[in-house]
C-alpha positions, 0 to 999 in steps of 0.5 A: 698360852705361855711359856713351858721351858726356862727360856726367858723369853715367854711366849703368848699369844695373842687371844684377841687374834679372831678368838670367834674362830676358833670357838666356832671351829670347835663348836661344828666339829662336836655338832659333827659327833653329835648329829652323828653319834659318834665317839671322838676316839677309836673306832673298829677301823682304828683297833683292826689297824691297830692290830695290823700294826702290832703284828706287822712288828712282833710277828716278825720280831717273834721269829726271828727270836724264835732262832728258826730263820736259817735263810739270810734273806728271809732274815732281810726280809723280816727286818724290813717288814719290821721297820715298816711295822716300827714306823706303823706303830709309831705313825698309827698306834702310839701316836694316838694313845700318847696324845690321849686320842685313842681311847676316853679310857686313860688306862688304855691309853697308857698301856697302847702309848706304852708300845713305844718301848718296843720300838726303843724309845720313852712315852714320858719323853716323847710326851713332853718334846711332842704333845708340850713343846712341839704342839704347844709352839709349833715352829717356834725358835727356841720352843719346838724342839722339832726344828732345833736338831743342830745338824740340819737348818729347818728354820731361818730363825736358826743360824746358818752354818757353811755345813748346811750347803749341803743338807738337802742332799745329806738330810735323807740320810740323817733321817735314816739313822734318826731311831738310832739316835732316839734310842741311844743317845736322844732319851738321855739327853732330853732327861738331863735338858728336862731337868733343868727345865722342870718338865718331868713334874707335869709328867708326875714323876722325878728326875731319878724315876725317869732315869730308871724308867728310861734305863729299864726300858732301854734294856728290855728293847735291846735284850729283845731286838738285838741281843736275842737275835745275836745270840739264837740267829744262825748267821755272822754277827754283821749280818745281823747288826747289818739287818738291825740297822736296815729296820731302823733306817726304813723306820727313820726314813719314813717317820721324817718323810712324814712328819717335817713336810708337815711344818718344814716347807715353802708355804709355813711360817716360822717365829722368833719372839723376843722379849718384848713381842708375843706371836701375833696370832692366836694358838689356832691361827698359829697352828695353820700358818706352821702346818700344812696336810698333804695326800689329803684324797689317798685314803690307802695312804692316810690309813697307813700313815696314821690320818698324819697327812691331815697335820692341820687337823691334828694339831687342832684337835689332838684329842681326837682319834686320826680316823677322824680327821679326813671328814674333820678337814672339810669342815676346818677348811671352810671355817678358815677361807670364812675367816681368810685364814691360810689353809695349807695343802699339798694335791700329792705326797711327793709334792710336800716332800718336793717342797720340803727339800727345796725348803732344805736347800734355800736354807742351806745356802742362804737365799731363803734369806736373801728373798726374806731381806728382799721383801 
């Protein structure tokens, strides 16, 4: 798999790598389907939580659009469920449906992947940061822009800044205004760094398009979460804005929580190609040395948090639906301890945060470095 960006460094990686893995890998997850004659997409699970998720979010955004709330803490508490719902959506519906998972119909998929309009942010986009550069080259300098933030140090490939001392303890509250960023300034910004890259043209689309799309669709979210509530709600406008910000901190907060302890801990790695030497395993081997699962026996917990506790199993099989991956896993971690290949996991989910806070820390102030010249 080579390069997607203009970097000049192309990254490969390398087929020879145990390609017998891989191939036996996916050859006993479809005989799974197949002796169980299943589909790799939805199931009834997946559509009652899909509509668990959805009415999490609307029902309460109906309401309070409605103007009939007249009690400042039940208006809180609406905001709050929204934010739940706003995380649901993005961890279990939209999630699946941008990836092409959720459904062998392409349509259906681009009308459920299209909800992310609803919680501020731009499929085309996200498509391109998470489905190309991230699962493509997952923690990857340079490629995967999920550890490139600049304000926070989530790899030792990055350089270390006097700032970074304090990011474990900082970070909690950049994760908090993470949607708030998405949905004022991230799409923009991605619009213009995509251009140059060229990667709206895999997308099927223009530079002009997409400006207008993203336009419109930013529109349409702040006319219907924020403006509709200022004008109908009877409360001071602080309380409302105080109440917007709440939603989108609980939603920030939890999509952070659950994406970065899936990469961004003591046991994955990271790489930094140059322009002589390509990533010495090949793209599956890859995926487990940088992903790891967490929570993997809380059935309560994956239901919630989209299957994303099974990262491993995501990252391999993104094209099928996350309902799936808990029975995937068992037949993934055998194939890897087969081929002594790492299999990364944490017993509980505050274990893999635990971890990737003192990941945080390490980097922050240097010593993750100093053991790295050590060794």
């Amino acid at each position: 798999m080579d390069q997607v960006t203009d970097n000049p460094i192309v990254v490969k990686f390398n087929k020879k790598d145990r390609p017998e893995f891989y191939k036996l890998l996916r050859k006993r997850v479809n005989q799974h389907f197949k002796d169980n004659n299943i589909s790799r997409h939805a199931n009834l699970n997946m559509k009652i939580k899909t509509v668990f998720m959805l009415a999490s979010y609307f029902i309460p955004l109906f309401i309070l659009i409605s103007g009939s709330v007249n009690n400042v803490w039940v208006m809180t508490g609406l905001w709050t469920l929204m934010g739940f719902g706003m995380s649901g959506i993005g961890l279990s519906i939209m999630h699946d449906a941008n990836h092409g998972s959720y459904s062998a119909n392409k349509r259906v998929n681009k009308i459920i992947g299209s909800v992310i309009t609803f919680i501020g942010g731009y499929d085309v986009n996200w498509k391109i940061q998470h489905n190309v550069l991230h699962h493509s080259f997952t923690n990857i300098h340079g490629f995967d822009e999920d550890i490139e933030k600049g304000v926070i140090r989530f790899s030792p490939t990055q350089e270390r800044k006097p700032i970074f001392k304090y990011q474990a303890f900082y970070a909690p509250l950049l994760y908090g205004i993470m949607t708030i960023y998405w949905f004022t300034a991230k799409d923009f910004q991605q619009l213009f760094r995509y251009k140059k890259k060229n990667l709206f043209a895999g997308q099927g689309l223009t530079f002009n398009q997409a400006l207008a799309q993203i336009i419109v669709v930013k529109l349409i979210y702040l006319v219907l979460t924020f403006i509709v509530p200022l004008v109908v709600l009877p409360f001071a406008w602080w309380q409302i804005v105080l109440g917007f910000l709440l939603m989108h901190f609980i939603s920030g907060l939890i999509l952070a929580l659950i994406f970065q302890p899936a990469h961004v801990i003591e046991e994955t790695e990271f790489f930094k190609p140059d322009k002589d030497i390509s990533v010495e395993n090949n793209w599956a081997i890859h995926q487990l040395l940088t992903t790891s699962n967490f929570a993997h026996k809380s059935r309560i917990f994956s239901w919630l948090v989209g299957g994303l506790n099974f990262q491993v199993e995501h990252h391999l099989f993104p094209n099928i639906c996350h309902v799936h991956y808990r029975k995937l896993s068992k037949i993934v971690k055998q194939t890897a301890e087969e081929y002594n290949i790492p299999y990364y996991q944490h017993e509980t989910f505050w274990g893999a945060v635990s971890s990737h806070f003192k990941l945080l820390h390490s980097l922050g102030t240097g010593s993750y470095d100093r053991n790295l010249q050590k060794s």
